[in-house]
C-alpha positions as CSV (number, residue, x, y, z in Angstrom):
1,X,0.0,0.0,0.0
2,X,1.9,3.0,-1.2
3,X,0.7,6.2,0.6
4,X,1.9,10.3,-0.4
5,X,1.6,12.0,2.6
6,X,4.0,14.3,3.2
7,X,3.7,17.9,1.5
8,X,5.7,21.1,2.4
9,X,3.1,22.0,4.6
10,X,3.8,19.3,6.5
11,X,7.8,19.5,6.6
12,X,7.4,23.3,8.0
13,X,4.9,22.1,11.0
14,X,7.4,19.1,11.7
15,X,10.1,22.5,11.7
16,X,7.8,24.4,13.2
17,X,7.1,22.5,16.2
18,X,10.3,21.4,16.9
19,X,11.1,25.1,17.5
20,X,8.4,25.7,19.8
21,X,8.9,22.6,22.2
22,X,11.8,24.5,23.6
23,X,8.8,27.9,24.9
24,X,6.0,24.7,26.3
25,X,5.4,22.8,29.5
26,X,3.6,20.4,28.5
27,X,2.5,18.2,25.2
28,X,-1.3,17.1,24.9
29,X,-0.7,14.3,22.6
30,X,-4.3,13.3,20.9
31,X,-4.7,9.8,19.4
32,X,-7.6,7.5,18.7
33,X,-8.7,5.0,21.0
34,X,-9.3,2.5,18.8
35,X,-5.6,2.4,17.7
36,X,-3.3,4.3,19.9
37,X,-0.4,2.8,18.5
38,X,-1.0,3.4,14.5
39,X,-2.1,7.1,15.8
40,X,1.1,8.0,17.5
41,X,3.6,9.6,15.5
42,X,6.9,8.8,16.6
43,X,8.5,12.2,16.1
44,X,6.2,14.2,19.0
45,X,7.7,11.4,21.2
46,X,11.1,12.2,20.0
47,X,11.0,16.0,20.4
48,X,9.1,16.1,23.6
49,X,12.0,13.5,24.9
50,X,14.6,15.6,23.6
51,X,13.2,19.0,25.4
52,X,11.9,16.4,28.4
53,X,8.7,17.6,28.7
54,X,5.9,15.9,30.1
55,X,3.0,14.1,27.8
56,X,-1.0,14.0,28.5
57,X,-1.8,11.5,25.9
58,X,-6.1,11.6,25.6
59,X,-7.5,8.5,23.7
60,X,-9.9,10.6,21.7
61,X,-13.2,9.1,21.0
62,X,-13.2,6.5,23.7
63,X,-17.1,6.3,23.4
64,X,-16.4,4.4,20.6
65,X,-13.4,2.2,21.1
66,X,-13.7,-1.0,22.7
67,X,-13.3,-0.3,26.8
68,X,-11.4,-3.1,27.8
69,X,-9.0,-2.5,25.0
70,X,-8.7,1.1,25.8
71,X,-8.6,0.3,29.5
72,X,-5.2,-1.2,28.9
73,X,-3.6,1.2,26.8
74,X,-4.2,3.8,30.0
75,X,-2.6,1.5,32.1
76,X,0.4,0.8,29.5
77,X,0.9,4.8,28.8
78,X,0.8,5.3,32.7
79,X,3.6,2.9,33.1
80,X,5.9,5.2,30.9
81,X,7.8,8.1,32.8
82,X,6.6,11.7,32.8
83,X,3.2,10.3,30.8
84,X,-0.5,10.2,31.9
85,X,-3.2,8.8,29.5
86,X,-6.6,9.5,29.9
87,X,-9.6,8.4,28.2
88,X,-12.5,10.2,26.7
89,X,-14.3,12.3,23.5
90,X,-13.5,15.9,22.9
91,X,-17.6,16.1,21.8
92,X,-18.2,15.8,25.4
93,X,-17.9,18.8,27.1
94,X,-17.6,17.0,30.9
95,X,-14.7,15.1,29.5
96,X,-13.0,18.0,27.4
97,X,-13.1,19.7,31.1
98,X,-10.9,17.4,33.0
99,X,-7.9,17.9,30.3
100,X,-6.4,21.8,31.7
101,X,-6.2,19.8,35.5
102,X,-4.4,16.9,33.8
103,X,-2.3,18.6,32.2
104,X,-1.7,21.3,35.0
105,X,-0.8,18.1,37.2
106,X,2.6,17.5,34.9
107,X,3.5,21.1,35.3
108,X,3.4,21.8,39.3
109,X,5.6,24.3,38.4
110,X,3.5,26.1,36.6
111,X,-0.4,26.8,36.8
112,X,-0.2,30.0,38.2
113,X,-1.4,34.0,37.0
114,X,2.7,34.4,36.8
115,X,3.5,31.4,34.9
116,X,0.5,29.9,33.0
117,X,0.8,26.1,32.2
118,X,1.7,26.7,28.3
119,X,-0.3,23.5,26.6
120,X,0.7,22.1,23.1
121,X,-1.9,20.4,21.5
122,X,0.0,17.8,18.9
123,X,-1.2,14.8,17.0
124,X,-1.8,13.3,13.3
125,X,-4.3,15.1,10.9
126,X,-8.0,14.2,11.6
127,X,-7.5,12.9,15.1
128,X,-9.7,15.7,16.9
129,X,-6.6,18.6,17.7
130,X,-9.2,21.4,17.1
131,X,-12.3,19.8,18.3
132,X,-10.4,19.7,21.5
133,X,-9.2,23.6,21.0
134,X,-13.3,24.6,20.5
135,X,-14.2,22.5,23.2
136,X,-11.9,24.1,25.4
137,X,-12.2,27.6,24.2
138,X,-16.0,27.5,23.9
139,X,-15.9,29.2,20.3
140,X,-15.2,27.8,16.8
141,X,-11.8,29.3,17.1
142,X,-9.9,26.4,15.2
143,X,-11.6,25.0,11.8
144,X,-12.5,22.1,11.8
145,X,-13.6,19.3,9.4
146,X,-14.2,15.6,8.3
147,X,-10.8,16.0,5.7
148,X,-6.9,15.4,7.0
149,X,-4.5,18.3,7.1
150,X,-7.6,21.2,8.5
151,X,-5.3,23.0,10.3
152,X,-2.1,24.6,8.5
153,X,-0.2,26.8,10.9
154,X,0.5,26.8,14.9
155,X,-2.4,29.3,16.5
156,X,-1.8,30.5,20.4
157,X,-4.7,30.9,22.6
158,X,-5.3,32.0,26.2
159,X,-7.2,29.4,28.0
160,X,-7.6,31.4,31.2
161,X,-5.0,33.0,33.3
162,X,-3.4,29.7,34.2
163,X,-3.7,28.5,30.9
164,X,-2.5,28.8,27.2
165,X,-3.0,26.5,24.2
166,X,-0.8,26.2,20.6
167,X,-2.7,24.2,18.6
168,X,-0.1,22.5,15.9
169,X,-0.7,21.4,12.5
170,X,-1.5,17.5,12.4
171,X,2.1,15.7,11.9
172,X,1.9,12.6,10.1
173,X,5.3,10.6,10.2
174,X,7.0,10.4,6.8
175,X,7.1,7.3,6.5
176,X,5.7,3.9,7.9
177,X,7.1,0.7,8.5
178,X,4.4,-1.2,9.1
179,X,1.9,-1.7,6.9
180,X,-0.8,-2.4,9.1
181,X,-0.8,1.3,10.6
182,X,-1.4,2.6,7.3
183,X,-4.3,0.3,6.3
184,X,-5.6,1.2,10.3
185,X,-5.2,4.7,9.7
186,X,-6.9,5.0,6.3
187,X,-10.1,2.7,8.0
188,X,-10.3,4.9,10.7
189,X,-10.3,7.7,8.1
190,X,-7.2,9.7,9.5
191,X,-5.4,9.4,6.0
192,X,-7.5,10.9,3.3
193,X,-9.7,8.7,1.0
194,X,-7.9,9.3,-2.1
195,X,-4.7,7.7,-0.6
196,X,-6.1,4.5,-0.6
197,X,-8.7,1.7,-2.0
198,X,-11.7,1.2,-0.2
199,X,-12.1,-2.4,-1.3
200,X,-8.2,-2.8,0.4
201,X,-9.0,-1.2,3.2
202,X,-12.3,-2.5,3.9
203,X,-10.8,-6.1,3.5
204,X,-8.0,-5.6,6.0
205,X,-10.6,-3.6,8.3
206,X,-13.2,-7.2,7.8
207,X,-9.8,-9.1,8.7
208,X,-9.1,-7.6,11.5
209,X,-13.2,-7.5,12.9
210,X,-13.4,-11.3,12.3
211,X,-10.7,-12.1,14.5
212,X,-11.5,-9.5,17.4
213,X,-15.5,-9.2,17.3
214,X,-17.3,-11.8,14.8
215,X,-20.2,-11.6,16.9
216,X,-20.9,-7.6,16.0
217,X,-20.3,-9.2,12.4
218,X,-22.8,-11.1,12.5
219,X,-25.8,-9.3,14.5
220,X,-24.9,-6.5,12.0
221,X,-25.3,-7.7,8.9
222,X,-26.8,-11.1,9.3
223,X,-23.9,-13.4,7.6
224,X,-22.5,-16.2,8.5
225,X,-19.0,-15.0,9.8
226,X,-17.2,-18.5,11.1
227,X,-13.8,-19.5,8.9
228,X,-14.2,-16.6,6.2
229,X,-11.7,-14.1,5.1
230,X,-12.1,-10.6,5.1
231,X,-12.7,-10.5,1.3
232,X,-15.5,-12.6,1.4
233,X,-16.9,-11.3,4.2
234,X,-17.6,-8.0,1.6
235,X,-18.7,-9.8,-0.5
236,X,-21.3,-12.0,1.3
237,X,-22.6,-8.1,2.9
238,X,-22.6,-7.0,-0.8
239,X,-25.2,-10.3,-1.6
240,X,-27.0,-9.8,1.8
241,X,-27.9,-6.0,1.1
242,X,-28.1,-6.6,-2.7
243,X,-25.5,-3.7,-3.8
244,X,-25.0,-5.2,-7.4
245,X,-23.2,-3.4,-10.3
246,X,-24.4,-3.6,-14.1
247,X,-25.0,-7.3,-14.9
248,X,-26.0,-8.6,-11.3
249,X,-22.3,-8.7,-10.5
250,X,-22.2,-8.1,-6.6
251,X,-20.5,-4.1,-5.8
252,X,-17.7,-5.2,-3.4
253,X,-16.4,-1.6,-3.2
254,X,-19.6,-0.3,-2.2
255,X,-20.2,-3.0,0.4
256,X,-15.9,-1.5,1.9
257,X,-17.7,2.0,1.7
258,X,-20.7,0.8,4.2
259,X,-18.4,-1.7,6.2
260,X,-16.2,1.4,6.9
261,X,-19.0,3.6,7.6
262,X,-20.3,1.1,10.1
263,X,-17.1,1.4,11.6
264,X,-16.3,5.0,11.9
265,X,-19.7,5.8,13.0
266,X,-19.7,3.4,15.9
267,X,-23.1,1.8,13.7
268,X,-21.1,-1.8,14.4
269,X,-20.2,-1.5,18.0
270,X,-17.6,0.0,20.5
271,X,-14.3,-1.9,18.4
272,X,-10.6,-1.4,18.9
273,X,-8.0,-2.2,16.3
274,X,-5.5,-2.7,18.2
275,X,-4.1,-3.9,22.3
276,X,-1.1,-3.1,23.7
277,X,-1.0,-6.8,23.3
278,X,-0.9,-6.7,19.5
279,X,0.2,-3.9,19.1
280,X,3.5,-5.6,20.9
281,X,3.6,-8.7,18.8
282,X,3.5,-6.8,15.7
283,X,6.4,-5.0,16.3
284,X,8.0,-8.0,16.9
């Protein structure tokens, strides 16, 4: 799966942030519940080790990732030193609230009129960076969309007095060596859709479901699920739904499209891609 991700724009955030690591107290790193790993970008780790500064990692939309699964990626980003992880979904007001205490908490030298805790939101394109800066602001002050690559250039707010956020351009890594974290980040819709096939994707994404949760297969879309592969699980939801091209030939690329729908949406159930578990074994 060959994937162009990498524009100028890109290059000059990756620049960009580096330079402003050195002026912060702390990085809130967003990734996706349902595949922490895949949606980590090794770089943010690398800076914010370089400049040691403290990490709130938030395992954005938690309400619909699996909770055991996320339940142990908490605990395994606690482990690490100078990290907290924290589960929730920057729609949620309530949760959105508990993220300026977190964060404060890796900063006690901070969070004060004199020295506000200075916050840098950081994360891939598409993971929820400026839903989290609206939430917190309470004002469409970052755009915001359903495309990678919204936001183009660092923006400083003031939270409050004991608060300020940068809000960073997403930074996808430039390259991947696994994979499986592509194919995970183009089902989970982080890497834009014309980087990809939907009938690939949508495969790997049935592969994946038929090992963790065949039983939200099957109440879903009412096939039989035991001992199939993930391509013929499209096909038999293409037959079950009737989506047929020209000639009664069944339209496997528009049974991906609802598959992945399902998915994104949360339609087929609170899922997780990946365990610390897994995730472990693959890099193996």
């Amino acid at each position: 799966m060959t994937i162009e991700w990498f524009p100028g724009h890109m290059a000059s955030a990756r620049k960009k942030a580096a330079e402003t690591m050195g002026k912060i107290d702390v990085v809130v790193e967003l990734l996706d519940a349902r595949l922490p790993g895949a949606s980590s970008n090794p770089l943010i780790e690398r800076l914010r080790r370089d400049r040691q500064r403290p990490c709130l990692k938030i395992l954005n939309k938690a309400d619909l990732a699996d909770p055991e699964a996320t339940a142990a990626w908490v605990a395994h980003y606690g482990d690490q030193k100078l990290v907290k992880a924290v589960a929730l979904s920057c729609k949620k007001p309530a949760d959105v609230a508990k993220v300026p205490r977190l964060a404060a908490a890796l900063a006690p030298h901070r969070d004060s009129p004199l020295k506000p805790v200075r916050m840098m939101v950081m994360g891939v394109p598409n993971v929820g960076k400026s839903t989290l800066i609206n939430a917190l602001l309470k004002r469409k002050a970052a755009p915001t969309g359903d495309e990678p690559a919204i936001t183009r250039q660092q923006s400083r707010f003031e939270l409050d007095e004991r608060h300020e956020l940068i809000d960073t351009p997403g930074l996808m890594a430039p390259a991947m060596r696994h994979e499986s974290d592509a194919l995970m980040l183009a089902a989970s819709h982080i890497i834009g859709p014309d980087a990809y096939n939907d009938e690939v994707v949508g495969s790997f994404l049935a592969d994946v479901l038929l090992e963790r949760y065949p039983g939200l297969l099957r109440t879903r879309y009412g096939v039989e699920v035991q001992g199939i592969k993930g391509y013929r699980l499209i096909a038999a939801i293409a037959g079950k739904r009737r989506y047929l091209r020209k000639g009664g030939k069944p339209d496997d690329e528009k049974a991906a499209r609802a598959l992945l729908r399902d998915y994104r949406s949360g339609l087929l159930g609170r899922v997780s891609l990946e365990t610390p578990e897994s995730r472990a074994a693959m890099l193996k």
